[in-house]
N, C-alpha and C positions, 0 to 999 in steps of 0.2 A: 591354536591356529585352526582356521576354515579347511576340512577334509580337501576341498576342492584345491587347499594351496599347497598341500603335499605333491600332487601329479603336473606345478607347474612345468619341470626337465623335461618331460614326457611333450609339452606342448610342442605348436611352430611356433617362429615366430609372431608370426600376424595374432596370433592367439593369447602369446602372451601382452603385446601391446594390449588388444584388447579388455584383459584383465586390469591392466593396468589403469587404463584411463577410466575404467568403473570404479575401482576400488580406491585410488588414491588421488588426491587432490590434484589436476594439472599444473599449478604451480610448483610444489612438492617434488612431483615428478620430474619437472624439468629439471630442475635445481641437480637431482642426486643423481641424474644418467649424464647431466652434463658434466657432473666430478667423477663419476665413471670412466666415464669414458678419455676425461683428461689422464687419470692417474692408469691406464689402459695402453694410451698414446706414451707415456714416460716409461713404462715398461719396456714397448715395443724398442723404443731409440736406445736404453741402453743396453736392450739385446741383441738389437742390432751389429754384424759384422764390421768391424774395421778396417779397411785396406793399411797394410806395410804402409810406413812413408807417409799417407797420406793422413793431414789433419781435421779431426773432426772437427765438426761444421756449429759455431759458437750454439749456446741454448735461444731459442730464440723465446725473447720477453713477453711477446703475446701470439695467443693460438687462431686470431682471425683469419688469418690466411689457411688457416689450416680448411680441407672443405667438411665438411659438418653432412652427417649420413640422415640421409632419407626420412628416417624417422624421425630424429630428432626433427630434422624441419618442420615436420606435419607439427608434432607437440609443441613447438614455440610458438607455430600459428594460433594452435587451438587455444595455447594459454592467452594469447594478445587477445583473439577475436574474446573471451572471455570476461576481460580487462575492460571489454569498453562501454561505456554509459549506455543502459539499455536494451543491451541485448540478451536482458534474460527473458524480455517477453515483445510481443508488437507494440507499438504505441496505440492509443483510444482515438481510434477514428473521431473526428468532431463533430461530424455529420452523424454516427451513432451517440453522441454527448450529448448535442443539446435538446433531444427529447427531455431524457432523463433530468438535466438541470431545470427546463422547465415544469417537471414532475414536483419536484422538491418546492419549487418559488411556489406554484399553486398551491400547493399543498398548507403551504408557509399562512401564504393570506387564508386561505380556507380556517384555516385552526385561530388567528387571529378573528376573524369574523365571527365565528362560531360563538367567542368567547363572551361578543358584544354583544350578539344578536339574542344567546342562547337557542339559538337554529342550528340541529345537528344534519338536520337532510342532506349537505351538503357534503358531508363528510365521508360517506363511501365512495364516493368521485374519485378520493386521492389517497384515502389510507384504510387498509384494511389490518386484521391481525391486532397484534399488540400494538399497534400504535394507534388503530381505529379505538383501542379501550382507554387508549392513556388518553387522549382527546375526549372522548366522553366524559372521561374521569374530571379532569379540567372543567367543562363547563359546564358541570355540574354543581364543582365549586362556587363558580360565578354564580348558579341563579341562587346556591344556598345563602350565598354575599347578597342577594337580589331582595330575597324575602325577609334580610335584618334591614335593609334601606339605604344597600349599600351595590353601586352599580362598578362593577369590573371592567376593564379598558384595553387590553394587550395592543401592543405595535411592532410588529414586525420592520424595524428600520435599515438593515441591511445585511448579505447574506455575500461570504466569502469562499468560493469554492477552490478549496486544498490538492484533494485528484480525486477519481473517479476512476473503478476495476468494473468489470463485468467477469463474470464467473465463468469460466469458459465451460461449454457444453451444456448449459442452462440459460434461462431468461431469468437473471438472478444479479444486479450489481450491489456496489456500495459507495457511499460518498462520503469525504471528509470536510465537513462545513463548518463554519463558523457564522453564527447569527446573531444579530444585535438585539435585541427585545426592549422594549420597556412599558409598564404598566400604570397605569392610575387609576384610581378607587374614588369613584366620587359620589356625593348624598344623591340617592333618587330624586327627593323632592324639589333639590337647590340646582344641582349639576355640581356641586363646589366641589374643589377637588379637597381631600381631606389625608389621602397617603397616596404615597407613588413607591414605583421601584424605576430608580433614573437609567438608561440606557447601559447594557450591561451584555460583555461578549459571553457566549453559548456556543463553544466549540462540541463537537458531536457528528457520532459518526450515523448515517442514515443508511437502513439497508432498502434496498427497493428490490420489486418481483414485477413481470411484464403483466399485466391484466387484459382483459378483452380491450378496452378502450386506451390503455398507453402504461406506462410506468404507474407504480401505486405503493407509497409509502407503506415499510411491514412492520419496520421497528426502529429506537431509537436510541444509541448506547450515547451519553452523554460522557463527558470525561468526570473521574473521580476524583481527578483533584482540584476542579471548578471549586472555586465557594461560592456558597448558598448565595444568590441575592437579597438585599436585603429592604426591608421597607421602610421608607423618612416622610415626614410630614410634608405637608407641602407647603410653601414658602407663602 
């Protein structure tokens, strides 16, 4: 046991509730002061005096009527207001969201563009950090595709946004996205398309950081248990 929970007798009251509602779940709590205090109440009635003559008063079947002390009230509230959808944090302002969502969308086309153009200029615009390198990394694939005679395609098709946190006490969010991509590989010389990767969801989580000019893509944790996309001829 916690030293501190030696000298609870010694507490007030007020002190001990307080203990209480730090240390032990409010659900919990309520539950076992309110069998307390029942089995406290049963005590009382049948130590209760009896008048000569007169007959005691049948058991009665439920304790509603009974009035319910002070504390307790406060702790059923705490537990309800607890209970209810979202009040463990504010909700996301919308008007602070959709910066940030359009952070993401540009960033989206950026990395798509990049891919086709092999044009990386644009790419500190929207992503810095480890995600500014995974995107290098990317379309540097394409032009190594570029110089066997083989031109790279990415398409950004569409983007599903799950929710959206902001770090509190930092210019720090994260998003939960799902993106559509798909690809095609086609000859330099012909345009023919030769392999594709057909339209394929990319759930993943995105972390962004505020920059001088807006939100700026930092990194990108994909899910582990995505499969790989895969690449088919084209028809």
């Amino acid at each position: 046991m916690d030293r501190r929970g030696i000298r609870i007798g010694h507490w007030q009251t007020g002190s001990l509730v307080l203990f209480l509602l730090v240390a032990v779940p409010v659900g919990a709590l309520i539950t076992q002061l309110t069998a307390n205090a029942t089995a406290l109440d049963a005590i009382d009635d049948e130590a209760a005096p009896q008048s000569q003559g007169t007959t005691p008063p049948a058991p009665s079947t439920s304790d509603s009527t009974k009035p319910k002390p002070g504390w307790l009230k406060f702790l059923e509230a705490l537990g309800e207001q607890g209970q209810k959808p979202g009040s463990q944090g504010p909700p996301v302002d919308p008007a602070a969201e959709a910066p940030l969502r359009m952070a993401i969308q540009s960033a989206s086309r950026l990395e798509a563009q990049a891919v086709r153009t092999l044009d990386v200029s644009a790419l500190p615009g929207s992503f810095t950090g480890e995600a500014l390198k995974a995107v290098r990394l990317e379309v540097q694939e394409a032009r190594e595709l570029r110089t066997q005679g083989v031109v790279m395609q990415n398409f950004i098709e569409s983007q599903e946004f799950h929710s959206v946190a902001f770090v509190p006490g930092a210019q720090k969010a994260e998003a939960r996205v799902t993106e559509v991509w798909s690809t095609n590989y086609l000859r330099a010389d012909t345009g023919q398309c030769v392999e594709k990767i057909a339209s394929h969801a990319v759930p993943q989580t995105i972390y962004l950081a505020m920059g001088q000019n807006g939100w700026m893509v930092t990194s990108i944790s994909f899910d582990s248990q995505q499969p790989p996309a895969q690449r088919v001829r084209c028809q």
